[in-house]
C-alpha positions in Angstrom: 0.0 0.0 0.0 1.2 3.6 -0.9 2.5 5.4 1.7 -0.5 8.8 2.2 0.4 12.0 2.8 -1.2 13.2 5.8 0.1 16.5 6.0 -2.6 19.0 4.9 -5.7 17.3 7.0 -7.5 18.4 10.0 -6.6 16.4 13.0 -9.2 15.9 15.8 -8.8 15.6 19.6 -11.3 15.3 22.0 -11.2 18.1 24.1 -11.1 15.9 27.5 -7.8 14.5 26.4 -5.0 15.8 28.9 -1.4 16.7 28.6 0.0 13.3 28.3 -1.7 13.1 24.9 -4.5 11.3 23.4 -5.3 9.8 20.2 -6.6 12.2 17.5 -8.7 12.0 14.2 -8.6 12.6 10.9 -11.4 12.3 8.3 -10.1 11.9 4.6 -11.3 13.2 1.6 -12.1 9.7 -0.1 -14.0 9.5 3.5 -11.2 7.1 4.9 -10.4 7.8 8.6 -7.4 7.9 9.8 -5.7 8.1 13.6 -2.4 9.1 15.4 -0.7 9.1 18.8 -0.5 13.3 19.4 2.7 12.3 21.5 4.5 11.1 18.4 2.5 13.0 14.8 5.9 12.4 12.9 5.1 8.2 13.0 2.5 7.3 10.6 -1.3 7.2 10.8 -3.7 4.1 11.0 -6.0 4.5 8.2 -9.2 3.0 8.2 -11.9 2.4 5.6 -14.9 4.0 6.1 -16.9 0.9 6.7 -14.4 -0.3 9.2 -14.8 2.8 11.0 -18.4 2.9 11.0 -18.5 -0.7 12.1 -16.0 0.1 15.2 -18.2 2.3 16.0 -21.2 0.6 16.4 -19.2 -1.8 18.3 -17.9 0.6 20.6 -22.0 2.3 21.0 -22.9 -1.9 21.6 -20.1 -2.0 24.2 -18.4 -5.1 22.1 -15.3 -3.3 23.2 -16.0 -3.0 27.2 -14.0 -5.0 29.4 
C-alpha cells in the first residue's frame, strides 16, 4: 500500500484529552479515517476504511469493546 500523505488534513482531539496526549482523528477526503498518537504526529497514521470505522463504531455504542 502507498504510503499517504497526511500533511494538509485536519486532525481531531477530544477536548477531554490531557497533557500526556491522546489519540486524535482525521477524516479523509475519499472518506477514509485515519488516527495518530499526538505524542508522536511524525510516526504514521492508521488509516481505516470508512466501513471499518463505521463498524468500530457501532461496536464501541454496543459495548463489544467493554472490558
Amino acid at each position: 500500500m502507498e504510503r499517504l500523505e497526511l500533511t494538509d488534513i485536519r486532525w481531531f482531539k477530544s477536548s477531554s484529552s490531557d497533557t500526556n496526549g491522546c489519540v486524535e482523528v482525521a477524516f479523509l477526503p475519499d472518506g477514509a479515517v485515519a488516527l495518530r498518537d499526538s505524542k508522536n504526529p511524525h510516526r504514521p497514521a492508521h488509516v481505516y476504511t470508512a466501513h471499518e470505522w463505521a463498524c468500530f463504531l457501532d461496536g464501541a455504542k454496543r459495548g463489544e469493546f467493554d472490558r
